[in-house]
C-alpha positions in Angstrom: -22.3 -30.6 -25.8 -19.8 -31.5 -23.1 -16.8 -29.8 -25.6 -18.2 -26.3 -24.7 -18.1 -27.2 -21.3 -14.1 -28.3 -21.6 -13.4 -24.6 -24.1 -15.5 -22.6 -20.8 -13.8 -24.3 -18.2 -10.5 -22.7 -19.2 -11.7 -19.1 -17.8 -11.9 -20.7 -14.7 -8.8 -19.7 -12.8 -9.6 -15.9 -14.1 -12.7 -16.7 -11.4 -9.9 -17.9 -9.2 -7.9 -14.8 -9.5 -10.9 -12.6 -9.0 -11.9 -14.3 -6.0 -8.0 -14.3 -4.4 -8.1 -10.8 -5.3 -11.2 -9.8 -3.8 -10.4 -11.8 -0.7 -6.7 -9.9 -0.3 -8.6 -6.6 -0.2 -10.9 -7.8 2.7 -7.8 -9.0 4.3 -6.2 -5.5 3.6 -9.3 -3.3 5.0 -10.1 -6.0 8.5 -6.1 -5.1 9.0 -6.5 -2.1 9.0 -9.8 -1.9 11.3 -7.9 -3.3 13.5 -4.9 -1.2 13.3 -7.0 2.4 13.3 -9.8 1.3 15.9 -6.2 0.2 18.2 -5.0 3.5 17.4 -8.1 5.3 18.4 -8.9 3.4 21.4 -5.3 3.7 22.5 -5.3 7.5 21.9 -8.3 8.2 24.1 -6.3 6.9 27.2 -2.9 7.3 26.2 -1.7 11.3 26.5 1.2 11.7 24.1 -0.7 8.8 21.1 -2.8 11.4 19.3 -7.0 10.2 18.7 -7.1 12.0 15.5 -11.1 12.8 14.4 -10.7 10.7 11.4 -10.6 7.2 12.3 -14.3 6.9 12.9 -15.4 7.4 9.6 -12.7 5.4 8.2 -12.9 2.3 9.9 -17.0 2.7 9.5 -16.1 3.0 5.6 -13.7 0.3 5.4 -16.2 -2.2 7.5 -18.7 -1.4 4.5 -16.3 -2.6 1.9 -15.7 -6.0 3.9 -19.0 -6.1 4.5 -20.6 -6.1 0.6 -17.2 -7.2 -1.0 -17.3 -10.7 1.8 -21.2 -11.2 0.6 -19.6 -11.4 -3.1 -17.4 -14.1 -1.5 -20.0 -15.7 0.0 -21.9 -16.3 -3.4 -18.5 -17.8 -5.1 -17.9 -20.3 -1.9 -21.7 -21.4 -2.0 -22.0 -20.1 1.4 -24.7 -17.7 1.8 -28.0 -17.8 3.5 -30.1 -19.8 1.5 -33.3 -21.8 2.2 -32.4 -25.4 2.3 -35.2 -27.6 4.5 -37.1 -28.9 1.4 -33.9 -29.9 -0.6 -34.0 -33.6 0.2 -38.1 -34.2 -0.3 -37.9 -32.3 -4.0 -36.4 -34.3 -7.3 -32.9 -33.3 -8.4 -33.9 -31.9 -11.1 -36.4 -29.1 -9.5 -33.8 -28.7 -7.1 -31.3 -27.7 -9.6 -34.2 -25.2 -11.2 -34.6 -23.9 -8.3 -31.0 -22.9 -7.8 -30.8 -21.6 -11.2 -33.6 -19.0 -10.0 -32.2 -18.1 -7.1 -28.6 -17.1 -8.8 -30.7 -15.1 -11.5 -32.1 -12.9 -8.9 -29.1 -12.3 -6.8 -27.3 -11.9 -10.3 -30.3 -9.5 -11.0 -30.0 -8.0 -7.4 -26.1 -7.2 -8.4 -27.4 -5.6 -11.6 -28.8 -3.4 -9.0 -26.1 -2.6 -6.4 -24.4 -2.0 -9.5 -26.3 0.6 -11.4 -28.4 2.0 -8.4 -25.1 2.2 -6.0 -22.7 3.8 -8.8 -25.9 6.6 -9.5 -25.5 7.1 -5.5 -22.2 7.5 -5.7 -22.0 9.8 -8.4 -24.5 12.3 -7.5 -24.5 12.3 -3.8 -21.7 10.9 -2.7 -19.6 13.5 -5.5 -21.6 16.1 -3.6 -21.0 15.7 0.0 -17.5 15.6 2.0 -16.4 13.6 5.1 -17.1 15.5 8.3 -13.2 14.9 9.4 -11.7 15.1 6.1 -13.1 17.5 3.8 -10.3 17.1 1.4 -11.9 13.1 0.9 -15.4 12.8 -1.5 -17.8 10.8 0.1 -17.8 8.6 -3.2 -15.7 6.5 -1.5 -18.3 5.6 1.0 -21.1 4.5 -2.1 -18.6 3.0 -3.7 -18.1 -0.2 -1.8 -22.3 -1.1 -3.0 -21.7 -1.0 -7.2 -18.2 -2.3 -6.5 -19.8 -5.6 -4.3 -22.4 -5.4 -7.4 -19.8 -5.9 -10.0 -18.2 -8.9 -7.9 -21.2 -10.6 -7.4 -22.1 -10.5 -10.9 -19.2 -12.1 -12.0 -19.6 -14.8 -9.3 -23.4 -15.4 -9.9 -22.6 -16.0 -13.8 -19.8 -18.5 -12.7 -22.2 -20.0 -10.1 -25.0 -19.8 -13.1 -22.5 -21.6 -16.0 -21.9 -24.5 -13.1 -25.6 -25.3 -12.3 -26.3 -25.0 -16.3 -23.1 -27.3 -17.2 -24.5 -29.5 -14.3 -27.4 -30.6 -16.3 -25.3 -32.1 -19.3 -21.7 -32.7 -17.8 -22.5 -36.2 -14.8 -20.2 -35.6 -11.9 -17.6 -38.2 -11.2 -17.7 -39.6 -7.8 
């Protein structure tokens, strides 16, 4: 059984790519927070820097990406919220179970995001406009929920095929 293990473990720096990728974007949108909240705050008390009537919405919008995109990171690192106390007074193995359950419901919960957030975007996010740009479809405000769905699918079948390949590969110390 381990062989399968050795042919699956080759995907894993496509994983690794994904996750740099994801994590560059993040990187990308807090830099630019940070560059149009300066601007805006700046503009308000500066006369000849302009405050244009755009930046609110578009730092709000890019704080939504980072927001569902860092969750997805979260769930690749191991690192989000999860319920821990009785860990060390349960056997291995119904630890192990357990984990397995929670990834298939926060796999099933991106499911969700997915479908539900892209059927957002689509019909009423294609319908509506920003206030301060009404050139710009608010799609691109729904679109950070399937996209965050999408990641943390990929991550949760990654975190699923370790927990799975944990019960027949024995770690090395």
């Amino acid at each position: 059984m381990p062989k399968i293990f050795t042919t699956l473990d080759k995907i894993k720096p496509a994983y690794d790519v994904t996750y740099k990728v994801v994590l560059f974007i993040c990187k990308l949108l807090l830099i630019a927070d940070i560059l149009i909240t300066t601007m805006s705050v700046i503009g308000r008390y500066v006369p000849f820097i302009p405050d244009p009537a755009w930046t609110e919405e578009v730092v709000l919008t890019c704080m939504s990406y980072m927001a569902v995109l860092s969750a997805a990171l979260a769930i690749r690192r191991g690192a989000h919220i999860r319920m821990t106390a009785f860990d060390v007074y349960l056997p291995k193995i119904a630890v192990k179970v357990l984990d397995i359950l929670a990834d298939l419901a926060v796999c099933i919960l991106g499911v969700i995001m997915m479908v539900v957030g892209w059927n957002y975007a689509t019909t009423l996010g294609g319908r509506g406009f920003y206030v301060s740009m009404p050139w710009l479809s608010r799609f691109w405000m729904y679109f950070p929920v399937p996209l965050a769905g999408i990641a943390m699918i990929i991550f949760e079948i990654e975190a699923l095929y370790n927990h799975i390949k944990s019960f027949f590969v024995k770690e090395e110390n």
